[in-house]
N, C-alpha and C positions, 0 to 999 in steps of 0.2 A: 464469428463465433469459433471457438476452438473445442474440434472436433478430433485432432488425430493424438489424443494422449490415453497410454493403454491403461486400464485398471489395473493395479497391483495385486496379483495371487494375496488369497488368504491364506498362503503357507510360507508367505515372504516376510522375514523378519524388517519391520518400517521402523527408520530415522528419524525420532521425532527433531521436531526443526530445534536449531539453537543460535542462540545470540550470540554473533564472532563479536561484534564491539561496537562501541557506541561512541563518537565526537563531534562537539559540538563546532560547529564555525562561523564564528565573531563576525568575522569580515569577506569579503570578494574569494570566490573560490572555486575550485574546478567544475562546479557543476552551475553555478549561478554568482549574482552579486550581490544577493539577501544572504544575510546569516540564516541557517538552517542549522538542526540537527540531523545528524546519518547518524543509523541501526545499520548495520550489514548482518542479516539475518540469512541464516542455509536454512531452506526447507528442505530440508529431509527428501522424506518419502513424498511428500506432500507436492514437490514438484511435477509431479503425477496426480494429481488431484486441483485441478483451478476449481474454481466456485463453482461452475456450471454441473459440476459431478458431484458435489455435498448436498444431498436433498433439502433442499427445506433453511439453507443457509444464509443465505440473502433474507429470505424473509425475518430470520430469525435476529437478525442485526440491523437492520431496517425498524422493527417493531421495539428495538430498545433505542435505537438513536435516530429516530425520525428525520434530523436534521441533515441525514444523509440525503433524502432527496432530492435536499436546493444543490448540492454537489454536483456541475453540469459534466465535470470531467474532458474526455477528450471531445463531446460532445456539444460540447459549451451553454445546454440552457440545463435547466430543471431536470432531474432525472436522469441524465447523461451516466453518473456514475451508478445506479441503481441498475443500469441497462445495459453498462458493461457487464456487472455480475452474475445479472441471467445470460449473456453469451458468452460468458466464460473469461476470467481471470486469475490471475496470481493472484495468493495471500497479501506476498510483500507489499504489493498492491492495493489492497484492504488497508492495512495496518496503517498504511501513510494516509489515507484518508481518513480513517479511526481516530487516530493523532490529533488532525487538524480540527477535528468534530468534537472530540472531546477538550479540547484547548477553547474551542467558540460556546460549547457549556457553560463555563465559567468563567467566560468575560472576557476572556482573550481573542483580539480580532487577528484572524492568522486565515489564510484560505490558501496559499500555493505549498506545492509541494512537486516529488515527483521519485518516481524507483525506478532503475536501472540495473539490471542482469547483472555482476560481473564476467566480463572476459575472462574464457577459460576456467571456469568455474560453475558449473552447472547447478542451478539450483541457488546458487547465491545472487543474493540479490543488496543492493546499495537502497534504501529505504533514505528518501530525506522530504523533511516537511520545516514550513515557518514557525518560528516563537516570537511571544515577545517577551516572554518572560522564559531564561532557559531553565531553570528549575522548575520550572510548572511543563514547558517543554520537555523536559526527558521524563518525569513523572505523568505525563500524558503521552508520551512513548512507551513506557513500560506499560504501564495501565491496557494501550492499545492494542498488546502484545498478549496480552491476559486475555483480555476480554476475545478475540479472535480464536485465540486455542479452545478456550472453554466453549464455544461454539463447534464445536468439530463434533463430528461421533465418536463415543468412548476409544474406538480403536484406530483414529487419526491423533488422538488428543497427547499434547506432552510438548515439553517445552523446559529448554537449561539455558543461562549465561544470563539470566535478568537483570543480574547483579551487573551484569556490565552498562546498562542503561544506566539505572542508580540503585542504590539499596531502598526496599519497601516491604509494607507487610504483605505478607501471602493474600493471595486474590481469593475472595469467596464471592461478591455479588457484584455488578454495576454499580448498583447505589451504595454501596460500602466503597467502593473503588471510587465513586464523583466525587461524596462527601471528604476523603480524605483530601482530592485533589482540589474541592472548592475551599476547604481549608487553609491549603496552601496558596492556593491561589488570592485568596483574602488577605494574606499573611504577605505577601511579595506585591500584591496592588500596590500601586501609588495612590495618595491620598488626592482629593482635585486640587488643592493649589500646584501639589507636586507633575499631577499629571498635565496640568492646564499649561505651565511652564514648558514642560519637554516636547507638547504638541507645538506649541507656539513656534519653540527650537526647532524645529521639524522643519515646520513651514517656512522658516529662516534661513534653512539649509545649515545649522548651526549643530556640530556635533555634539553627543553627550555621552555620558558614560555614567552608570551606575559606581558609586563607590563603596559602596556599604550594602548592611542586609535593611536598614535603614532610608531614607532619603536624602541623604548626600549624594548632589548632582555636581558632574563635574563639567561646563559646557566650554565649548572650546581647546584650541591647544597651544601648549606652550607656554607667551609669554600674553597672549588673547585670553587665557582661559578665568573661567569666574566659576567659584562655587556655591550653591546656594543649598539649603536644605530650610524645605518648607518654604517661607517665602520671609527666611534670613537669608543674605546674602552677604559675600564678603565683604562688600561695603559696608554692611550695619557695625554699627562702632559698639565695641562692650559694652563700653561705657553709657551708651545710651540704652542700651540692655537693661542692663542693670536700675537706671533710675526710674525705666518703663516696670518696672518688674516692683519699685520701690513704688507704690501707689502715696504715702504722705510726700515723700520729699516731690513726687511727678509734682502734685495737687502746690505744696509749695513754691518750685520755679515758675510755675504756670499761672500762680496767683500774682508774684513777683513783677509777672509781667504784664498782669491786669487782664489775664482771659479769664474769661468767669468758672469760679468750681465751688462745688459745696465745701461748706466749710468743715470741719471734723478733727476729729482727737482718736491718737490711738490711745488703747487700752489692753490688759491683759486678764481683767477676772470679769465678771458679771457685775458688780457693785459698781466698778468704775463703767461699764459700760452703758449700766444706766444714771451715772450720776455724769456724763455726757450729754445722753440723749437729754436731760432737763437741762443741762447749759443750753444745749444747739437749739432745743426746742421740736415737740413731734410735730410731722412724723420725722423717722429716722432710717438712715440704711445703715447695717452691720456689712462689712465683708470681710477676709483676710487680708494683711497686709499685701502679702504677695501670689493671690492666690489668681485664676486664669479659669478660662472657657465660664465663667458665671458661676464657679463650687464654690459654695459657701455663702450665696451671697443671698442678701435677704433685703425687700423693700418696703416703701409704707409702713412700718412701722410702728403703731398707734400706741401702743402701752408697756407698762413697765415689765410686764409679762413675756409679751414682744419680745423685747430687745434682751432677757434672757433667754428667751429660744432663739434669735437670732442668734448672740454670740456664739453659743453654745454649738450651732451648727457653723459657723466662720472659725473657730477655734480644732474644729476638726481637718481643718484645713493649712492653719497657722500658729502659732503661739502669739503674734498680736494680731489683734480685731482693729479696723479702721471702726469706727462712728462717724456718721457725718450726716449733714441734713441731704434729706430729699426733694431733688425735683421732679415736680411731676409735667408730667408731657408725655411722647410716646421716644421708645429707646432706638436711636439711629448707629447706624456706622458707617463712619466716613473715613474711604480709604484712599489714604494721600502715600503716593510715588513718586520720590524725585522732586518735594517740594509741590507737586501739583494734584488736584481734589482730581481721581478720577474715577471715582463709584461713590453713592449713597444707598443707603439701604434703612429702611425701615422694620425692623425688627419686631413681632407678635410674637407672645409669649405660649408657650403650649395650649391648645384650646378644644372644647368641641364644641359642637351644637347638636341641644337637644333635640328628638326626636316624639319626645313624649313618650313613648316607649323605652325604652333601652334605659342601662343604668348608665352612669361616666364609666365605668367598668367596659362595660360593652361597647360603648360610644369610642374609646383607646383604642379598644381591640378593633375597629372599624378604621379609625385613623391609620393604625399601625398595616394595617391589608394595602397602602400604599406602595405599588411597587420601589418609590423613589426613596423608603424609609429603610434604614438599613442599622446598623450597628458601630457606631464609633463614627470617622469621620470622615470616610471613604465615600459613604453615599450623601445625596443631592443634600436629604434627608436623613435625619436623627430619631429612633422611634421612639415612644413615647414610654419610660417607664416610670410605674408607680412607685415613689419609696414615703417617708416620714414627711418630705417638706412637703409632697404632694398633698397629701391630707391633708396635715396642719394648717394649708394655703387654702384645703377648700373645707375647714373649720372656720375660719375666718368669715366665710359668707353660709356659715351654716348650712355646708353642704359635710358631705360623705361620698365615698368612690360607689356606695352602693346607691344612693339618691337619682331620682331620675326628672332629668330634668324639661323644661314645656318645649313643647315645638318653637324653636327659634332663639330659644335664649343659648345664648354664647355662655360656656364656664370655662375659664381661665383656672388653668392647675397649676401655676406657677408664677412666683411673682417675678422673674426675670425673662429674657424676653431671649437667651443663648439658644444659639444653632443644635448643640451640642445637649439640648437639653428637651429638644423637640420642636424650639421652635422657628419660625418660620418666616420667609423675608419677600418684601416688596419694594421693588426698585424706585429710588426716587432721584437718581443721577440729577434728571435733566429741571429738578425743582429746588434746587437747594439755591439759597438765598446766596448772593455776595458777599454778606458780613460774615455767615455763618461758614460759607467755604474760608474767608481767611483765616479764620479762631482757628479752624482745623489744620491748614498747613501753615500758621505759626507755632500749634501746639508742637507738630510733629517736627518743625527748624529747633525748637527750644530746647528737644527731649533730647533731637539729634539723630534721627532716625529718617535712613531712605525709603523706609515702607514700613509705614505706622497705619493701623486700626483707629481711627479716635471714636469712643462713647461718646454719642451728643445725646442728652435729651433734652428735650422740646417741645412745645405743645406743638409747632407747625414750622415744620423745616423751612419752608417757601416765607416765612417771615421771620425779620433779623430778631436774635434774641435778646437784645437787647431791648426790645419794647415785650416780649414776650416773656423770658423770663425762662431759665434752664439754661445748659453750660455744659462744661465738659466732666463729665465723671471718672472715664481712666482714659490711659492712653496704652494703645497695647504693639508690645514689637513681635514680627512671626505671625501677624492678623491671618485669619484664615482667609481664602478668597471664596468658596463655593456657594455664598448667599449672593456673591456680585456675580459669580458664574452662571447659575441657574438660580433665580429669584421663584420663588413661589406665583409670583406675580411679577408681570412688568418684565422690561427689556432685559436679555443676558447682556452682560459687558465681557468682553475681553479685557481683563483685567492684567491678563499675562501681559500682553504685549507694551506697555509703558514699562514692566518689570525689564524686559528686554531691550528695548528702545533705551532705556540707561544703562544696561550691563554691556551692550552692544551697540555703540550711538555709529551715529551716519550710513544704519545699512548694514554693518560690520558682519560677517559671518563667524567670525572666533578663529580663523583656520591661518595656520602658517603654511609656507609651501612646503611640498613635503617633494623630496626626489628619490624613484623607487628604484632600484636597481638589480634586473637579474640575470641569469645566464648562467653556463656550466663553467667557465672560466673568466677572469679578470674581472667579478665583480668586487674585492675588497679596493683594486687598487684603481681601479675608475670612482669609488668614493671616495679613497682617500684623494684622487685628485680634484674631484668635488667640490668636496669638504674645503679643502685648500683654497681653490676657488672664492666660494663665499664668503671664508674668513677676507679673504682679501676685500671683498667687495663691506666688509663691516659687519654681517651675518654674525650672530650667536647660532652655532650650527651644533645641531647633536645627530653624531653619525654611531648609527650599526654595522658592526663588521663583523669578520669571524676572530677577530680579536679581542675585542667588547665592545664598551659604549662610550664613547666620549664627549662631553661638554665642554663647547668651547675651547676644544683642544685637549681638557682633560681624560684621561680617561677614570670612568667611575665605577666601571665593573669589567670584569677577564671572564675571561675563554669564548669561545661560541656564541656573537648573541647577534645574528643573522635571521633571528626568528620573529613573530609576532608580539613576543610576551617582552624580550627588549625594546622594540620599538616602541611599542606603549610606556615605556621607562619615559623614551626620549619624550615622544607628544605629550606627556603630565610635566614637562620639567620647566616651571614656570620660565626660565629666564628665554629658554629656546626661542628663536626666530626664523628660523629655518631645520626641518629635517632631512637627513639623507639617508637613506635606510637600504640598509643590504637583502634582500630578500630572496632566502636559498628556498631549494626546492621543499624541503621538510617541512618549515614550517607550514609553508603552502597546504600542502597535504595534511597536516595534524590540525589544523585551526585555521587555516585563510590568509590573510591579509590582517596587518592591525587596526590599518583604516578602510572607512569607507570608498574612498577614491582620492587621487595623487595630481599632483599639476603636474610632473614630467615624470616618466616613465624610462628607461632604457633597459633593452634588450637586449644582452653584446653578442651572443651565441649560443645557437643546443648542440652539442656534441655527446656520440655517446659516454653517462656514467651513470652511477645508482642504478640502472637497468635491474631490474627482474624485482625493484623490491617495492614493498606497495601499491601495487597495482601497476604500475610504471614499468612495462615491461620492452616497448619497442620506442627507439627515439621520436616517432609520433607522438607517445605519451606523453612524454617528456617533456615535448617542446607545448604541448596542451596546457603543461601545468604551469610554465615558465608565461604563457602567456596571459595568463590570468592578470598577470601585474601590469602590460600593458591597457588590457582592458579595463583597468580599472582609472585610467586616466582621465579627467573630468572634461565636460564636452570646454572649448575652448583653450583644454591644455595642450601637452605633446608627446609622443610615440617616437622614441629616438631608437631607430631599428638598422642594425647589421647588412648593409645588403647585398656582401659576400657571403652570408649565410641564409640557405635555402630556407633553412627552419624559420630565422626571425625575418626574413624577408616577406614569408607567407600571413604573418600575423597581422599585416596590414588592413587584412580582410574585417579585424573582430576587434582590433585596438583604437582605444579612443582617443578624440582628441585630434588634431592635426599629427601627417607624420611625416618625421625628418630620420633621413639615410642619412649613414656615412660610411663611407668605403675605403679601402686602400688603396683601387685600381686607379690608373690615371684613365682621366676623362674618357679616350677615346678606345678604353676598353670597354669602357659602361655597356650592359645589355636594355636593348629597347625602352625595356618598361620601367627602366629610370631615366635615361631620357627625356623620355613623355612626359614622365614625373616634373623631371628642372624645367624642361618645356612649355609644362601648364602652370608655370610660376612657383613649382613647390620647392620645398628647402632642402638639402641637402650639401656634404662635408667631406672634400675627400682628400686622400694623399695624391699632390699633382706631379710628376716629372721623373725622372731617374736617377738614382744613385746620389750624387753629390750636390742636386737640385731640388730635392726635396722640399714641396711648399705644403701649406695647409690652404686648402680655398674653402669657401663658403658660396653654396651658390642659392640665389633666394632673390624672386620677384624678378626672376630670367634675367640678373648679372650676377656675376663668378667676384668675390671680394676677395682678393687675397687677406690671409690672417696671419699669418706668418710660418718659418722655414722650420722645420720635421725637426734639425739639427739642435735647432735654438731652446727644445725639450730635453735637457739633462736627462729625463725617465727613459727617454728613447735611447738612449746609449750610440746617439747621430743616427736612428734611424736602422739601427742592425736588429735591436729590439721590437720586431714588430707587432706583436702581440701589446706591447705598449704604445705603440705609434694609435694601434685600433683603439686604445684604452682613451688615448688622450682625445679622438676624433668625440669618443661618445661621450666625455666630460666635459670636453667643448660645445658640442652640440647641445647638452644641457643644461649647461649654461647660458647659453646665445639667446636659448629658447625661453628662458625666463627671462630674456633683455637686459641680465647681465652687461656692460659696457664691454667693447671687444678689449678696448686697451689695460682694465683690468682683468681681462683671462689672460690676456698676452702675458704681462706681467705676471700674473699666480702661475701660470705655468712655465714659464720660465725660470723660476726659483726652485720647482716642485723637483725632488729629489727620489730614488730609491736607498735616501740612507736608513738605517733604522729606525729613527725618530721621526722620520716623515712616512715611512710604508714596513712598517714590519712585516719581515716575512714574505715579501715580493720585491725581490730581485738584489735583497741588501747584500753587499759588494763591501770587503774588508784585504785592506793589503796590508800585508803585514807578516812576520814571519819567514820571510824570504819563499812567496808565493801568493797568490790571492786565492781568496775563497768566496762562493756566491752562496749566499743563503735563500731557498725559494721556497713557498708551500707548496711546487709543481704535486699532482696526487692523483691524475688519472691518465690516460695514454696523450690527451689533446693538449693537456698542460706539458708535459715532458715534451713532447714534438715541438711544441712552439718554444719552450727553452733550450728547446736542442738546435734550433735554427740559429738563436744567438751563438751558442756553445760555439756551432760548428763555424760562426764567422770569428768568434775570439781564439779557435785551437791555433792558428798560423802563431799567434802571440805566445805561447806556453808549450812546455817539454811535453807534458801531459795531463791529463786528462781525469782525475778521479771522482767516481759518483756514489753518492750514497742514496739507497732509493729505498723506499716503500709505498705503500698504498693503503687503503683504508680495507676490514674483512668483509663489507658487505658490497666489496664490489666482483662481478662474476667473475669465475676463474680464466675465462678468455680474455677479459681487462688486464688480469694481474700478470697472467703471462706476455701480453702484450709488452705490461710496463717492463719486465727483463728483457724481451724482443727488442721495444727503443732501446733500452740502457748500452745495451750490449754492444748496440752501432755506434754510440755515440760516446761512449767513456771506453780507456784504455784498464780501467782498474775501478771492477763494482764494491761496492759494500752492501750488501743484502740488509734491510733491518726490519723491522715492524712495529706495528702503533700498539699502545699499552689497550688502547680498544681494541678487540679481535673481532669483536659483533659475531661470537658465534660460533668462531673458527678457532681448532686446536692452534697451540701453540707453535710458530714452525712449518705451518702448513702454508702461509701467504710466501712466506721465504721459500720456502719450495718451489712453490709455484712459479713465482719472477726466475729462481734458477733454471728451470724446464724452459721456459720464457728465451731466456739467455743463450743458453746451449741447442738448444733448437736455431737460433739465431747466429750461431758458429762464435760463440765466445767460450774460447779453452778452459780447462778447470782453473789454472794456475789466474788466471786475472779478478775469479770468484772469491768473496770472501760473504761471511754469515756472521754478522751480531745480533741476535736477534734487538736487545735492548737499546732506544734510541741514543741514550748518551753511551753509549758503548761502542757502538757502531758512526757515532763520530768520533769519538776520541781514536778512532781505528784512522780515519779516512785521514785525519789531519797527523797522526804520526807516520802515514806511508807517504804524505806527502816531500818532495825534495825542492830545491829552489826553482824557481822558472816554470813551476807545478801551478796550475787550475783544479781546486777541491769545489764539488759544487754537491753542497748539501741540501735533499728535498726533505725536510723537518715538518713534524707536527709538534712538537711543543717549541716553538718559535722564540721565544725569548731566556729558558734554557741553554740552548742551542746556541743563541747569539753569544751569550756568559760566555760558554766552552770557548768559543773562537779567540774572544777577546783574551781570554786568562791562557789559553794555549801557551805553553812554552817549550819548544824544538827540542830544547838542550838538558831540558830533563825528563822528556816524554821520548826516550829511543824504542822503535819500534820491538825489541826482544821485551820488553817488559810486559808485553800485551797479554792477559790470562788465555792460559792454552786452551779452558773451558770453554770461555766467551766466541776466541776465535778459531776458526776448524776451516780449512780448503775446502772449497767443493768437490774437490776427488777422495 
């Protein structure tokens, strides 16, 4: 029970709480591997106030949402969370359970969630709870947010930033606050075929995605994936659409081929429509040509009268009216998948029974008290309403909605027997006759259709009708499933699962491998080696970088797409076979993970950068977030972990999958506990020998394979580059690990280059101009030390030394100084510049900073120079250059930058021409 929180004087002006932000996350994430929604809400004053100090507050919220009681909390049964509140807790705390209660109101099954404090930040608290729907989720977030405050006492009460949850109207009651939210939440349901599919998928381990506000289902990725909406699939051919949709021409290919259908004529006024029904002979059924769910449609038929009220009501529908004879029997559907009969359903038309009391009126209105009856086509059931055919149909039997009818007489209000019209179904799977299953999956080969509806009527399913007499009346594409789902009567069918057993045959899960790749440095150029990789091995590979996205080699979008929202480019891109996916810290933190879980994972390093921002304050953070993407590795995949690096070495602990080291250290430096590791038969990858001996070994199932020599990697520049020697262990080891063949990595790596068209921006290397230049993204102190390790083995080769440096504004000023501290050892002639993004920071002020940086680190004024603009401050670096000179440019706009190089021309760029504005000494 929390007892030591002081009351806040009534002379103390209180903070009421406000919403710092709200996002939502898709996929695997720092705090879990359910998508959730996070609130990061400050309470205020209110931090000083847990539940156990608001009188009468728990009860108060409790007696509007009852359902908080089955909430076990940390306590794990009944009441648990009710029992935290009388001994005292956080709001933020409330609220996420408020969330998840109001999300189970209205249909949403969601139960975990969980709030966290933040660090250094008192009073602020990280709120996150389950959705399944996240617009119904952040609208039962805000909601939860309201409804909480408005429980306070006048002088706790207040509350800003809601708008950062979603936009809604001002909160006045609970039940004004559910009805909106059961609105929406009716509104973003899936319908039951749509939802019966997605569970099935579930159970499949078969990904999906929402694509619309609609029911366009996207399941699977890549070149796996199938879309279906409703239970149209992309297999269903137009064409068969359309002639299901065309009811004369259905009825004629279907006759054509000798299954039986009523005979009929279309028509367009009333006169022809009775001068039909005397050809066909009564009775007759009127419907629209193209008309669906049973609008319009009228049966039995008996007089001339009739069939002008029928048309009349089928023309409301269509501009031509089918006529056709009627059969009588009872109305079935048979739904055939893939060619094969795997539901029968027997269809009752809206009904009640009298009571002897009650009118048909009242007798509805008892029907409709059915929990299962709902509105439209979402629920089991359809409820019953009255309109003109209703009457007219119980005119016929000399009835009225006001007539009451005897104890036990059955009245049928409807001469159609549609779901959608109230009526109701009983399972007949396991009785339908042989002849009568094939008429129906001939009808449905003929139409052309992978998931056809067929109308049968029939006096008795269980005998062939051909001695009985009835036939096919439509054939319908997009059938609904919920009468085969849940029958009124008789056995459910899983009706999904044959839909998916064809979209997904032998097992299939829909999934391509996906390879995830994170760490503070060398993850664009561990993909790109990848990447490389697969294509060798035949792969259609769609990789994310911080360069863009590329298919198959191509690139199809630029700048930055290291995030979540590109990778889901690449998993939707039908032809894909493989994904390799960049995954920086950002995205991580703004949204998650794109997907659910990964077959290989690698980790390459945490060092410190991004520090202080986001919550990410100390390299622990850091490496917390980075390891998300290891844990997201699917159990029988792999964890390719660093383990010269403390950080990713420790991740062993929480990352999935089997895991595979790789090191740089030769053998008989190894510490213990990798050892143990190769010892107990586990895999790992290291660099073996010294200097001019350099191998790659493999060791796995306690023998050591050589793979081949360090030197034989062009990326490695023989081995001087080691920072890419690491790159190539963990893209080999990613490889290997999907069983990859070793002789094609040997090979893709071997060819694999640092030219520009193989790795932009990581370490492309251009001679020319009487000097060479190295183009790098190096961008924080860990990236420049490690290209300064090559630098300092290529200085013996070059006169001098020139560097052009920047860094990003949101990294701290001890970073940035840092990066003039390396510069300054390592280059003979700086060129200060910065990124057109400042994130923040005046103009001038990063430049500053690396200069203090420098000079601090004993580099004289005279070697400084300041452009702040990037192409300015190359065009600087490359006119101070002279022959036998190394210019080594650290570039953010990378393919800019590469132009300059190329188009450089010595002999008409002398360095006097340089703008005295642009450039200025640092003394």
């Amino acid at each position: 029970m929390i007892t030591d929180v002081k009351p806040v004087s009534g002379d103390l002006q209180l903070k009421a709480m406000e919403v710092v932000s709200a996002k939502v996350y898709r996929g695997p994430h720092l705090y879990s591997q359910l998508p959730m929604i996070q609130i990061q809400l400050d309470l205020g004053s209110l931090e000083e106030w847990p539940t156990n100090t608001i009188e009468g507050f728990a009860d108060r919220l409790v007696a509007l949402l009852p359902g908080l009681w089955e909430h076990g909390c940390s306590y794990g049964e009944p009441g648990g969370f009710v029992r935290r509140m009388n001994e005292g807790t956080w709001l933020g705390h409330v609220i996420e359970h408020v969330a998840i209660e109001l999300q189970s109101r209205v249909g949403m099954r969601v139960t975990r969630g969980k709030t966290r404090s933040v660090k250094g930040r008192p009073g602020v608290y990280n709120i996150l709870f389950c959705f399944a729907d996240e617009r119904v989720g952040l609208a039962a977030g805000r909601l939860a947010v309201e409804l909480v405050n408005s429980l306070l006492p006048d002088h706790l009460r207040g509350i800003s930033g809601l708008d950062e949850i979603c936009e809604g109207e001002v909160f006045t009651d609970l039940a004004a606050g559910l009805e909106r939210l059961t609105d929406l939440a009716a509104y973003r349901a899936f319908g039951p075929t749509t939802a019966s599919l997605i569970h099935e998928a579930e159970r499949r381990h078969i990904p999906w995605q929402r694509m619309d506000d609609s029911s366009l289902i996207l399941f699977g990725h890549g070149k796996h994936q199938k879309r279906i909406r409703a239970s149209c699939s992309d297999m269903t051919s137009e064409v068969a659409t359309e002639i299901a949709a065309d009811k004369d021409l259905t009825k004629l290919l279907l006759d054509q081929a000798g299954l039986p259908v009523p005979r009929g004529e279309l028509v367009r006024s009333a006169d022809d429509a009775v001068s039909a029904a005397r050809d066909l002979g009564y009775p007759v059924v009127t419907k629209p040509l193209d008309g669906n769910h049973g609008r319009g449609v009228n049966i039995d038929l008996q007089t001339e009268a009739d069939v002008r009220w029928g048309f009349e009501q089928a023309r409301e529908h269509g501009r031509t009216v089918i006529v056709e004879r009627y059969f009588k029997g009872a109305d079935h559907r048979i739904l055939v998948i893939g060619g094969q009969v795997v539901a029968v359903a027997k269809r009752i038309p809206a009904h009640v029974v009298g009571d002897g009391v009650r009118t048909i009126r009242g007798l509805i209105d008892e029907v409709n008290q059915d929990p299962r009856r709902g509105v439209g086509h979402s629920s089991v059931l359809t409820r019953v309403e009255v309109d003109d055919c209703v009457e007219r149909f119980l005119g016929v039997s000399g009835l009225t909605i006001e007539s009451v009818p005897q104890v036990g007489q059955e009245v049928y209000l409807r001469p159609t027997a549609n779901l959608s019209t109230g009526g109701t179904a009983i399972d007949r799977t396991d009785e339908i006759h042989p002849e009568n299953a094939l008429i129906a999956r001939r009808a449905a080969q003929i139409v052309g259709l992978d998931i056809a509806g067929i109308d049968f009527v029939c006096p008795d399913i269980a005998q062939p009708v051909s001695k009985t007499g009835g036939g096919i009346i439509e054939v319908n594409a997009g059938p609904g499933f919920r009468m085969h789902l849940e029958p009124f009567q008789g056995r459910p069918r899983n009706v999904a699962r044959p839909v998916l057993d064809m979209l997904f045959p032998d097992g299939s899960t829909g999934r391509i491998p996906i390879f995830a790749i994170t760490g503070t440095n060398g993850k664009s150029t561990t993909a790109r080696m990848l990447n490389h990789i697969l294509r060798h091995a035949h792969y259609n590979v769609g990789l994310t970088s911080t360069t863009g996205v590329y298919l198959d080699g191509q690139r199809v979008m630029t700048g930055d797409c290291s995030g979540p929202r590109s990778a889901r480019v690449v998993l939707r891109e039908p032809g894909v076979d493989a994904a390799v996916l960049e995954c920086a810290r950002g995205g991580i933190l703004r949204e998650g993970l794109a997907f659910d879980e990964c077959d290989v994972a690698a980790a390459l390093n945490v060092t410190e950068d991004h520090l202080g921002l986001k919550g990410v304050d100390t390299i622990e953070d850091l490496a917390a977030v980075k390891s998300v993407v290891v844990e997201s590795v699917r159990r029988g995949g792999w964890s390719i972990l660093n383990a010269d690096n403390e950080h990713t070495a420790a991740m062993a602990q929480q990352a999935g999958g089997q895991i595979c080291y790789f090191t740089l250290k030769d053998q008989a430096e190894w510490p213990q506990w990798l050892v143990e590791h190769v010892e107990k038969g586990g895999r790992a990858i290291n660099r073996q020998g010294m200097g001019e001996g350099w191998d790659i070994v493999i060791h796995e199932d306690n023998e050591a394979i050589y793979f081949m020599k360090v030197q034989d990697i062009p990326a490695t520049f023989e081995g001087w580059a080691e920072f890419n020697v690491a790159n190539a262990l963990a893209a080999v080891a990613m490889a290997h690990c999907h069983r990859v063949p070793l002789n094609t990595i040997r090979a893709a790596m071997r060819d694999f280059t640092t030219s520009f068209e193989d790795s932009p921006g990581r370490l492309n290397i251009h001679d020319g101009h009487g000097f060479r230049t190295i183009l790098d993204y190096a961008h924080n102190p860990d990236g420049l030390r490690a290209l300064g390790h090559l630098v300092t083995k290529m200085r013996s080769r070059h006169r001098r030394v020139i560097g052009m440096v920047g860094t990003a504004g949101d990294r701290r000023d001890s970073d940035i100084r840092e990066m003039g501290s390396l510069a300054a050892r390592l280059f003979d002639v700086l060129v200060l510049k910065e990124d057109d993004m400042l994130r923040g920071r005046e103009s001038g002020t990063i430049a500053a900073l690396m200069q203090e940086g420098a000079t601090a680190a004993g580099c004289s004024a005279d070697r400084i120079y300041t452009v702040l603009p990037e192409d300015g401050a190359t065009d600087l670096s490359l006119r101070l250059a002279r022959p036998g000179d190394l210019v080594v440019l650290m570039a953010d706009h990378i393919e800019e930058v590469w132009d300059q190089i190329l188009a450089f021309d010595p002999v008409h760029a002398p360095l006097g021409s340089v703008d005295a504005v642009q450039l200025r000494s640092a003394s």
